[in-house]
N, C-alpha and C positions, 0 to 999 in steps of 0.2 A: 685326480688320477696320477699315480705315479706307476711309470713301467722300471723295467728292472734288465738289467741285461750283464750275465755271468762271463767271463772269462780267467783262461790261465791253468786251464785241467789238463789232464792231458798222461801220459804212460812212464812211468818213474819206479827204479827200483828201490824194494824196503833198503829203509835209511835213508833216503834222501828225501828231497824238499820241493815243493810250490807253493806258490800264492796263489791265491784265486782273486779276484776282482771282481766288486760288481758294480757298475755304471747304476744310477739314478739316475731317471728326468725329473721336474717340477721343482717347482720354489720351495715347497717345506720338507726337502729333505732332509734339513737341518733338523729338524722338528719329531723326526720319528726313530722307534727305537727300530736298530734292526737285529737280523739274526741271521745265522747259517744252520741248513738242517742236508741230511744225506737221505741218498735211498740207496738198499742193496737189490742187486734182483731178489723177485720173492719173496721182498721182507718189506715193514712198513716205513713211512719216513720217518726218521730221528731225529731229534735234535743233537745240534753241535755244539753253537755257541750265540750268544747274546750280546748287544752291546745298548748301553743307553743313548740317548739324543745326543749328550755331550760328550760321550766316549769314557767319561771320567768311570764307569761303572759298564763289568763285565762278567758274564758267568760261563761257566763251561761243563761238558757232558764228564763225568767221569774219563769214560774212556778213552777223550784226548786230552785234557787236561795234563800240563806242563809240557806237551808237544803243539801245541795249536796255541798259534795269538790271534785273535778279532782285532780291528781297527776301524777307523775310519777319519775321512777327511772332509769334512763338510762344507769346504771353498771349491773343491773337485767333485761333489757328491757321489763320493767311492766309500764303499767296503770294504773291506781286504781282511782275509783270511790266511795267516802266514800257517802252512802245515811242516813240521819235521818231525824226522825221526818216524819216517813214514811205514805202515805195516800195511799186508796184501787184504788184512780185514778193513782196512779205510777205504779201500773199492768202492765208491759207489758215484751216483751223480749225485751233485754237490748243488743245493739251490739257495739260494738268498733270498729273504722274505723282507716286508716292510710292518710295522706297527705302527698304525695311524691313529690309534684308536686308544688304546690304554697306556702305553708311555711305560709298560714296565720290562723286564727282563724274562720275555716270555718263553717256554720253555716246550709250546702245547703247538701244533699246527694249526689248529684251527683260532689262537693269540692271532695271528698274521692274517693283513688284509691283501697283501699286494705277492705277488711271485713274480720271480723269472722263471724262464725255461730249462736252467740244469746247464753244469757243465761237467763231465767226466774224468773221474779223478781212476785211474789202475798203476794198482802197483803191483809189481812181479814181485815173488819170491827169488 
């Protein structure tokens, strides 16, 4: 079982910046690929970004790409999601997923075994 737990969301005007974070429990965190995906109201969840078990390997959504970096630290079992150059359509909750299962750069909701709860990303115009 691995839980998941977000922070670092939070109300920022366009052009500016957060990092999101997200805490791992369990020993093979090392071991799993992760991802960040959003939701807007009313609309389905996204995908954001991907990273592999080693880090060394990243993919990203169109639509944040070269504003968004994925990370991680696998002695701290964190994620981090560095966002800038932030726009009022990047509003949504922000959730961190786990891959335990296929090890690849997955792209799909239902790739992911593990969720957190979301943390709330608004940006003002």
């Amino acid at each position: 079982q691995v839980q998941l737990v977000e922070s670092g969301g939070g109300l920022v005007q366009a052009g500016g910046s957060l990092r999101l974070s997200c805490a791992a429990s369990g020993r093979t965190f090392s071991s799993y690929a992760m991802g960040w995906f959003r939701q807007a109201p009313g609309k389905e969840r996204e995908f954001v970004a991907a990273i592999s078990w080693s880090g060394d390997s990243t993919y990203y959504a169109d639509s944040v790409k070269g504003r968004f970096t994925i990370s991680r630290d696998n002695a701290k079992n964190t994620v981090y999601l560095q966002m800038n150059s932030l726009k009022p359509e990047d509003t949504a909750v922000y959730y961190c997923a786990a891959d335990s299962i296929s090890g690849g750069l997955g792209v799909r909701v239902g790739e992911y075994d593990y969720w957190g709860q979301g943390t709330q990303v608004t940006v003002s115009s």
